[in-house]
Each structure stands twice: as C-alpha cells, then as structure tokens.
BANUDO-560662 format. One record per residue (C-alpha): residue number from 1; residue in one letter; x, y, z. Coordinates in Angstrom, 3 decimals, decimal comma. Layout:
residues N
NODE     k   r         xx         yy         zz
NODE   NUM   A          X          Y          Z
...
This chain:
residues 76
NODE     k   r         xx         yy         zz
NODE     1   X    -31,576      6,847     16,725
NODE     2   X    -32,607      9,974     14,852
NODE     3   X    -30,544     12,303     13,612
NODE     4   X    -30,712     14,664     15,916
NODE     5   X    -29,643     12,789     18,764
NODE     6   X    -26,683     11,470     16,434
NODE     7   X    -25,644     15,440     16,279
NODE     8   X    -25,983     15,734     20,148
NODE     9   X    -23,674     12,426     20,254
NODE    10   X    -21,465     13,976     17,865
NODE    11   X    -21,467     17,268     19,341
NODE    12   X    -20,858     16,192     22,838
NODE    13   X    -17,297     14,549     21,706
NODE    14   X    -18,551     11,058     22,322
NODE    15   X    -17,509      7,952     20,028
NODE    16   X    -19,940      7,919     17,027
NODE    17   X    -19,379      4,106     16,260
NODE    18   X    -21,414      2,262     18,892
NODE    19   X    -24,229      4,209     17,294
NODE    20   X    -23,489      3,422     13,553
NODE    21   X    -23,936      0,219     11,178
NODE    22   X    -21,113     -0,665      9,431
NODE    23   X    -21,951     -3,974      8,300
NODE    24   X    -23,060     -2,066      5,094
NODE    25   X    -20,517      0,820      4,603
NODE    26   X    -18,911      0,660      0,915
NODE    27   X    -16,244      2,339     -0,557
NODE    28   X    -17,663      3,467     -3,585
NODE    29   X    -14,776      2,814     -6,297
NODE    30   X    -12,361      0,795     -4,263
NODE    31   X    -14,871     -2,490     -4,320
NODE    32   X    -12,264     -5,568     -5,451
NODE    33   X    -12,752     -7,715     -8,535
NODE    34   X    -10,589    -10,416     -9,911
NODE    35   X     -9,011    -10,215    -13,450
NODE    36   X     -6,429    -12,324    -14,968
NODE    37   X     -3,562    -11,519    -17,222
NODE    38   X     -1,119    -13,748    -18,882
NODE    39   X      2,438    -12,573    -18,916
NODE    40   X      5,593    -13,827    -20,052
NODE    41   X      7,976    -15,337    -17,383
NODE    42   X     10,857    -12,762    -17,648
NODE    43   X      7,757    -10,311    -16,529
NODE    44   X      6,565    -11,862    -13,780
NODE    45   X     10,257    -12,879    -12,422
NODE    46   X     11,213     -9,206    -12,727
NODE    47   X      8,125     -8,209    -10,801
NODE    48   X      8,805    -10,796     -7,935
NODE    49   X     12,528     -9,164     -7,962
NODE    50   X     10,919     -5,746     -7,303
NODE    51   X      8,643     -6,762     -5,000
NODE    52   X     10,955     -8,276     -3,461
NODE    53   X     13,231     -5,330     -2,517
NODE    54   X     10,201     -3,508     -2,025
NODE    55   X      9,206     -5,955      0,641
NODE    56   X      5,614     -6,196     -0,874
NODE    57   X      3,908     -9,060     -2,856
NODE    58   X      3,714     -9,204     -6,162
NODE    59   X     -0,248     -8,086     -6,470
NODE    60   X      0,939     -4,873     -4,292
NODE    61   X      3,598     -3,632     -6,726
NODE    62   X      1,131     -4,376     -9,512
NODE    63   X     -1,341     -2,316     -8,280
NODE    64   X      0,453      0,558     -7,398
NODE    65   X      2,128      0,623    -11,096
NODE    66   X     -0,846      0,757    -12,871
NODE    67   X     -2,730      3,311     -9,988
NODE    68   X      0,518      5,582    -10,502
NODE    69   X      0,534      4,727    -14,204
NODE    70   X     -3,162      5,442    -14,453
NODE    71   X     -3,237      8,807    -12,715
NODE    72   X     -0,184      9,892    -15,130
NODE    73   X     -2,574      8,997    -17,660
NODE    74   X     -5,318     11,228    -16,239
NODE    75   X     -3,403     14,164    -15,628
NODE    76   X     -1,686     13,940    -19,342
C-alpha cells in the first residue's frame, strides 16, 4: 500500500492495523535484557514483603525503584 492510500485509510476513520506490519515494531529504549545482581537475604526478603503488599512480583517493585530512583537522578 502506498502512502497515500494509507492517508485516505486514515483519513476516512477506518482501522489502520489490518494495513500495518507489526511483526517488526520496536520500542526503541524499552527492549529487555537480563542482568544479575547478588544481594544479601535481609534485601531480597524485604523486597518480597513489599511486593507483597503491593500485590506485584518482586522484578516489578524492582523496576519501578530504580525507574523512579533513576528519573530523581535525572532531574537532580
């Protein structure tokens, strides 16, 4: 489809997504990769405890720590 029949699609109100390939859409900046970090015990049991009355898992309340932490950081 060229892009001017993609505007006319888009213009018309019509659902874009039949017409688009997202098999290969990234999110530049959110791709995943694995890293490992030793902690002490009391650290991790703590963290479950949060996450726990959070209702999240452990990885989830890790993440948003350091995103919050990291953006405190940034705007320091």
């Amino acid at each position: 489809m060229k892009a001017e029949q993609l505007d006319d699609v888009f213009d018309s109100g019509a659902d874009l997504l039949p017409h688009l390939d997202l098999s290969t859409v990234r999110r530049p900046n959110l791709e995943q990769k694995r890293v490992n970090v030793d902690l002490p015990i009391w650290m991790i049991e703590n963290l479950d405890k949060e996450a726990d009355r959070v209702g999240v898992t452990r990885q989830s309340i890790i993440k948003v720590w350091l995103a919050e932490r990291l953006k405190m950081e940034r705007s320091a």
